[in-house]
ChimeraX commands (.cxc) that place a marker at each C-alpha (Angstrom):
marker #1 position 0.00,0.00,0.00 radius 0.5
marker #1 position 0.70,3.43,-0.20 radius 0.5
marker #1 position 1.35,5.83,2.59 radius 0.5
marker #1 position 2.24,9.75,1.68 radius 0.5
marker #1 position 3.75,9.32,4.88 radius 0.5
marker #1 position 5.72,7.03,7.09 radius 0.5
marker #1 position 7.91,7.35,10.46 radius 0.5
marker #1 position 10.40,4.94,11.84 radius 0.5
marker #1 position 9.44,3.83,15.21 radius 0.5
marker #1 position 12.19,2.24,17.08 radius 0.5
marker #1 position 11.69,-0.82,19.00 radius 0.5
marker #1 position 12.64,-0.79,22.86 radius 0.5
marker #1 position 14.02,-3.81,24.91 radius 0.5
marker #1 position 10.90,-3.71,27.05 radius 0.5
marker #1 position 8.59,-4.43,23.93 radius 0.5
marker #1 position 9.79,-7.72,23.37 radius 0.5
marker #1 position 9.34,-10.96,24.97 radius 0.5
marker #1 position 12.03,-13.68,26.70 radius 0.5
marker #1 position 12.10,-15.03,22.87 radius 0.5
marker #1 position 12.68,-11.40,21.14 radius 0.5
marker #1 position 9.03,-11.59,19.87 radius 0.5
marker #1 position 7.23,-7.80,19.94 radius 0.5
marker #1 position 4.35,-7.97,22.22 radius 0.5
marker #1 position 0.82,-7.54,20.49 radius 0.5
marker #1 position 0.00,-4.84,22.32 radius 0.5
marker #1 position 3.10,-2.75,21.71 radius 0.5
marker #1 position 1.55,-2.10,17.80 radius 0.5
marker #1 position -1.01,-0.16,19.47 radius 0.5
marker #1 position 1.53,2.12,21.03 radius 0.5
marker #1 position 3.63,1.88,17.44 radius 0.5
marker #1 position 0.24,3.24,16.15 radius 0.5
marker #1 position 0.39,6.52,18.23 radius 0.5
marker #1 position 3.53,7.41,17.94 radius 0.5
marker #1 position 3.11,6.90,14.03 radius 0.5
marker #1 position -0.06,9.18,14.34 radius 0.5
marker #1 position 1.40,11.80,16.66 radius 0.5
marker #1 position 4.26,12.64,14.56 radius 0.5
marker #1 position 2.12,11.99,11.49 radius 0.5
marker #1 position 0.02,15.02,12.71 radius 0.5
marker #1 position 3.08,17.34,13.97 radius 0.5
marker #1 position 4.23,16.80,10.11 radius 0.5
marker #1 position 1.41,18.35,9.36 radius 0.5
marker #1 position 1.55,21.02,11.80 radius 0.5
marker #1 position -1.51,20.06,13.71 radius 0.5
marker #1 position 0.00,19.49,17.44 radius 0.5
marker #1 position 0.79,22.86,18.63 radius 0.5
marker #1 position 1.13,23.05,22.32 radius 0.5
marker #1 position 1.32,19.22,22.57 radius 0.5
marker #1 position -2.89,19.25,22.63 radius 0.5
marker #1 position -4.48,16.06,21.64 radius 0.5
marker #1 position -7.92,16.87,20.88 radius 0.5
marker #1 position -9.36,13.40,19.65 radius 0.5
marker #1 position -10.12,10.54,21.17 radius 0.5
marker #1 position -9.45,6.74,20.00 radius 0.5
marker #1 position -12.96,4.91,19.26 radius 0.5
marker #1 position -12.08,1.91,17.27 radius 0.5
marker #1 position -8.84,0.11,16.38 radius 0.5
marker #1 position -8.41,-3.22,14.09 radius 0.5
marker #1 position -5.23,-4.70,13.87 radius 0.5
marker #1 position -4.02,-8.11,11.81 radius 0.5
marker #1 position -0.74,-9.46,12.53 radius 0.5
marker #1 position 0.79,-10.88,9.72 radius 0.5
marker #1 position 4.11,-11.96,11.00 radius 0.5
marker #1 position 6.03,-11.38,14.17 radius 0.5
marker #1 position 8.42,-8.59,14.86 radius 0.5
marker #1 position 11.69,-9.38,16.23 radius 0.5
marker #1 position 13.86,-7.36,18.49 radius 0.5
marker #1 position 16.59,-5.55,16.28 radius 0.5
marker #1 position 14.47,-4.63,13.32 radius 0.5
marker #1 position 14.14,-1.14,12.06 radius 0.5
marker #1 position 10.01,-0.25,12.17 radius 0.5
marker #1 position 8.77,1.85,10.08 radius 0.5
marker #1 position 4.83,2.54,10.61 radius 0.5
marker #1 position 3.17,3.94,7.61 radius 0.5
marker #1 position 0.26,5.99,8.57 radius 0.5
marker #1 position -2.77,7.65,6.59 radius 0.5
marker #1 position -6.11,9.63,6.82 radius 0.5
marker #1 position -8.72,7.87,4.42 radius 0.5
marker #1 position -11.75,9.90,5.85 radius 0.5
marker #1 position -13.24,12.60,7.42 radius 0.5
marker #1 position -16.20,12.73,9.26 radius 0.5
marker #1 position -18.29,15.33,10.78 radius 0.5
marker #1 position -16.63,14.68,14.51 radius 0.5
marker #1 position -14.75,11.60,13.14 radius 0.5
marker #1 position -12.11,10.49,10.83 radius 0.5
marker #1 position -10.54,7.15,10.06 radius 0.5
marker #1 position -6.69,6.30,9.68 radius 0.5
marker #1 position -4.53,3.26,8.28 radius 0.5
marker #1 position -1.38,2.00,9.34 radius 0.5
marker #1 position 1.22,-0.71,7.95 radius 0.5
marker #1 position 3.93,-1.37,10.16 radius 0.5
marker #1 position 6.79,-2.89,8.53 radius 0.5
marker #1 position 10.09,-4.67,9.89 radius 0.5
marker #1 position 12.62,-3.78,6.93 radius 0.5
marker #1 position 10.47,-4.93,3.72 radius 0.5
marker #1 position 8.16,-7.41,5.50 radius 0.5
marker #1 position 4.61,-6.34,6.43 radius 0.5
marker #1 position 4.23,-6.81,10.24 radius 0.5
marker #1 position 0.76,-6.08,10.73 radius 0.5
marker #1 position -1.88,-3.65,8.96 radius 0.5
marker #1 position -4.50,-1.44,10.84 radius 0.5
marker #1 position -7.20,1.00,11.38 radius 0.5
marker #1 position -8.53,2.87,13.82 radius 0.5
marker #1 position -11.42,5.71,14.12 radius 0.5
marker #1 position -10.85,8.76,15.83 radius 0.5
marker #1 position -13.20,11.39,17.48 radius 0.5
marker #1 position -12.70,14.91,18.37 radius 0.5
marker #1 position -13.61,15.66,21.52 radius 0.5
marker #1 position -14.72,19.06,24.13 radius 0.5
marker #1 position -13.28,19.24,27.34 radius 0.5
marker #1 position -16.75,16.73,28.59 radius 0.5
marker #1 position -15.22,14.19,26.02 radius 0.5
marker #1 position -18.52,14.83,23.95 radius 0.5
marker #1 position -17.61,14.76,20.36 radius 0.5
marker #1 position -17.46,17.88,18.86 radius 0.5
marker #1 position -16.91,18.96,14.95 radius 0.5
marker #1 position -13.37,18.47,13.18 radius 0.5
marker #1 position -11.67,21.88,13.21 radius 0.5
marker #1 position -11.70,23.64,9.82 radius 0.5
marker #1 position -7.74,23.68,9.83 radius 0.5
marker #1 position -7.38,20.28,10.61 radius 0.5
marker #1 position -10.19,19.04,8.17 radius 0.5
marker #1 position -7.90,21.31,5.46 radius 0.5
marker #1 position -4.76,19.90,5.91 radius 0.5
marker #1 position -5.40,16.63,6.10 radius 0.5
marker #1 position -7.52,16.41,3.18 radius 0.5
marker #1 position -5.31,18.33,1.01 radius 0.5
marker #1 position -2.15,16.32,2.50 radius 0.5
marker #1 position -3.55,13.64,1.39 radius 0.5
marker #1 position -5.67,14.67,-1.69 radius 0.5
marker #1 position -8.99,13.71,-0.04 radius 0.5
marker #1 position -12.42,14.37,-0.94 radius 0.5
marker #1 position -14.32,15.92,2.41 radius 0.5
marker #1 position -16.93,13.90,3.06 radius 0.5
marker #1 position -18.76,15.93,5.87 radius 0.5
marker #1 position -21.24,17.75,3.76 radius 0.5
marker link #1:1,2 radius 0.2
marker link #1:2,3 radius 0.2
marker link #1:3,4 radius 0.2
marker link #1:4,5 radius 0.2
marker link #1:5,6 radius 0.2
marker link #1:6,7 radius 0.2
marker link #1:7,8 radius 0.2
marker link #1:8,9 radius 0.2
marker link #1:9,10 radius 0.2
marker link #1:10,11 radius 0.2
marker link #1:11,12 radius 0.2
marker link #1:12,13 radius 0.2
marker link #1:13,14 radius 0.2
marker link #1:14,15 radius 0.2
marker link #1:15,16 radius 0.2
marker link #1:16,17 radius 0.2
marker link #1:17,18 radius 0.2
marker link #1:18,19 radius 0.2
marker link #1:19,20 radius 0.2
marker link #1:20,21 radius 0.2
marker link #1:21,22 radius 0.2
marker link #1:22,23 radius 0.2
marker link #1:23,24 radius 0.2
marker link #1:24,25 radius 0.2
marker link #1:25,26 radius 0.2
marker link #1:26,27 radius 0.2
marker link #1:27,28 radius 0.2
marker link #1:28,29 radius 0.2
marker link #1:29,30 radius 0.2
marker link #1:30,31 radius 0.2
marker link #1:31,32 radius 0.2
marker link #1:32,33 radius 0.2
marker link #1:33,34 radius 0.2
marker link #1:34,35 radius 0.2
marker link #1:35,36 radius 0.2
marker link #1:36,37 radius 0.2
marker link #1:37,38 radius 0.2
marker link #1:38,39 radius 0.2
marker link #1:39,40 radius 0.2
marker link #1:40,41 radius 0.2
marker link #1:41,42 radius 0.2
marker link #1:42,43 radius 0.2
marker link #1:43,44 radius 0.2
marker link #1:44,45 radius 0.2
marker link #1:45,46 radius 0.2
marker link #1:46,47 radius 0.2
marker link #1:47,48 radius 0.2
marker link #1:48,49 radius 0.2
marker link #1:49,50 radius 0.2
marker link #1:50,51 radius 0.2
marker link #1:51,52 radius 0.2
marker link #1:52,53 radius 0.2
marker link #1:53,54 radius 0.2
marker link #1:54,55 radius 0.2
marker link #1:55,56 radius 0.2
marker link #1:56,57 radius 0.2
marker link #1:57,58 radius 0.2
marker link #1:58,59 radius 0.2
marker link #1:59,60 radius 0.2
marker link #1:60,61 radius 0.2
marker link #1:61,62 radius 0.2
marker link #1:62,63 radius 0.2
marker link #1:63,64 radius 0.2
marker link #1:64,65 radius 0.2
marker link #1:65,66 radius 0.2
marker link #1:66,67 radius 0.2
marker link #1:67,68 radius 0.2
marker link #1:68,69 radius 0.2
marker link #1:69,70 radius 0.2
marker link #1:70,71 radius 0.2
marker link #1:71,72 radius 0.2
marker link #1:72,73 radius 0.2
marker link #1:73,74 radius 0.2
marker link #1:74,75 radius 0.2
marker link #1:75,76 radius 0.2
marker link #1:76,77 radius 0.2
marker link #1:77,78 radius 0.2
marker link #1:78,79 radius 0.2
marker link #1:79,80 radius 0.2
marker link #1:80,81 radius 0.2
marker link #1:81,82 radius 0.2
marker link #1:82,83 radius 0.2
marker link #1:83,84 radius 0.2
marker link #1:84,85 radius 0.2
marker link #1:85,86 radius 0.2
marker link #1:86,87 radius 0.2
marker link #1:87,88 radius 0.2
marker link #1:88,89 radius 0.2
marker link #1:89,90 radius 0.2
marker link #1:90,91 radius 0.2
marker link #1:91,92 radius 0.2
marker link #1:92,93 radius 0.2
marker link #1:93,94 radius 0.2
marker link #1:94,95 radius 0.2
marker link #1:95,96 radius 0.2
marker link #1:96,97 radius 0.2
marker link #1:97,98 radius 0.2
marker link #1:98,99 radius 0.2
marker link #1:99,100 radius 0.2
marker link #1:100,101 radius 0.2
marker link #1:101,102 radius 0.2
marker link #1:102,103 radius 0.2
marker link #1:103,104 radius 0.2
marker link #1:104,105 radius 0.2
marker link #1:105,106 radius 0.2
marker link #1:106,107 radius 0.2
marker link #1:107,108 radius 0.2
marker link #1:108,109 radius 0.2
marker link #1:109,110 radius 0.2
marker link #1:110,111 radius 0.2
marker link #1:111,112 radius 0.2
marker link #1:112,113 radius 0.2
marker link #1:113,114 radius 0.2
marker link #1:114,115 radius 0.2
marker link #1:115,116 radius 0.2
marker link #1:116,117 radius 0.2
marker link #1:117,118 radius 0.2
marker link #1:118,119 radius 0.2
marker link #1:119,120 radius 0.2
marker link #1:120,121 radius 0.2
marker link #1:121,122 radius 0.2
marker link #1:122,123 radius 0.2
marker link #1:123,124 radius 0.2
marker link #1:124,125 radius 0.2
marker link #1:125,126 radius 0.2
marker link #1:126,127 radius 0.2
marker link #1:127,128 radius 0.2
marker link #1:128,129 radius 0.2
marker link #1:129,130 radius 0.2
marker link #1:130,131 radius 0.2
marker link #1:131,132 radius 0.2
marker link #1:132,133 radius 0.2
marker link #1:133,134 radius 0.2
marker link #1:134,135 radius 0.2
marker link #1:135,136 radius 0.2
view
């Protein structure tokens, strides 16, 4: 697949297990790292401010990560909501697939009640990634 964008995400000694296996639940946490500086590429995390929540995640594993390998997690916007928009991620150890994903995301007020995607974000995400808005 393709992905306009891509980070490498370094494996830590604690993500492994006695074997050198990563952990399932460390792709998660590949995931939001991927995301975070996914939207600070795009200029969208001033002040450190996370203003979405995540709903929904599905992951496949395809085939094991190892300690040692160089992770790269390719991440992507496909839509955008109203208060929502939905992301894809391939994480990749060298040129082998690792596991694919996607998760939905909500925007969020200060009472965690969704709340409309921000004009700027909806803008530069959809023109990052040559999207049709989908809100109207």
């Amino acid at each position: 697949m393709y992905y306009r964008f891509d980070a490498e995400t370094p494996l830590r000694w604690v993500d492994v297990d006695s074997v050198g296996v990563v952990n399932n639940a460390v792709y998660m946490s590949l995931m939001e790292q991927a995301r975070y500086a996914y939207f600070t590429h795009l200029d969208l995390m001033r002040d450190h401010q996370i203003p979405f929540v995540l709903a929904e995640a599905k992951l496949q594993f395809v085939r094991p990560g190892r300690l040692g390998m160089k992770v790269r997690v390719g991440a992507r916007t496909t839509k955008l909501g109203t208060t929502s928009f939905q992301m894809d991620y391939e994480i990749r150890g060298g040129e082998e697939v690792l596991c694919t994903a996607s998760a939905t995301l909500v925007f969020v007020d200060e009472q965690m009640r969704p709340t409309p995607l921000p004009a700027t974000f909806r803008e530069a995400v959809a023109q990052f990634e040559e999207l049709r808005d989908e809100s109207t």
